[in-house]
C-alpha angles and dihedrals in degrees: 000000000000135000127262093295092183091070115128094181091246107115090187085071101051122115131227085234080059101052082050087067102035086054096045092047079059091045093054085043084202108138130144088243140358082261107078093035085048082054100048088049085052101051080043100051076054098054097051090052088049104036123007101180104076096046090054099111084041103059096119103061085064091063083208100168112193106247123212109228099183 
């Protein structure tokens, strides 16, 4: 399995057809190494900072728990 190869580096640019992928690589959880799963969390982590949106359906891959801070 490899990791989203079309990726410029430019988040801006993603589609919503690429985050699909990229959601569904983490899903199967079948890489060559933690590394490149560890990659595709991390450029997902950064999509859903920069937009959202299009990680919406995906959330829980992110395992992002709300903290109190009080």
């Amino acid at each position: 399995m490899t990791t989203l190869s079309t990726f410029s580096g430019d988040i801006s640019k993603l589609t919503a057809a690429e985050v699909e992928q990229l959601a569904a690589r983490l899903e199967l959880d079948d890489y060559a190494s933690p590394f490149e799963g560890l990659q595709d969390w991390h450029l997902l982590r950064a999509i859903a900072f920069q937009r959202p949106e299009l990680i919406e359906p995906f959330i829980h891959l992110l395992d992002i728990q709300a903290y109190d801070e009080a």
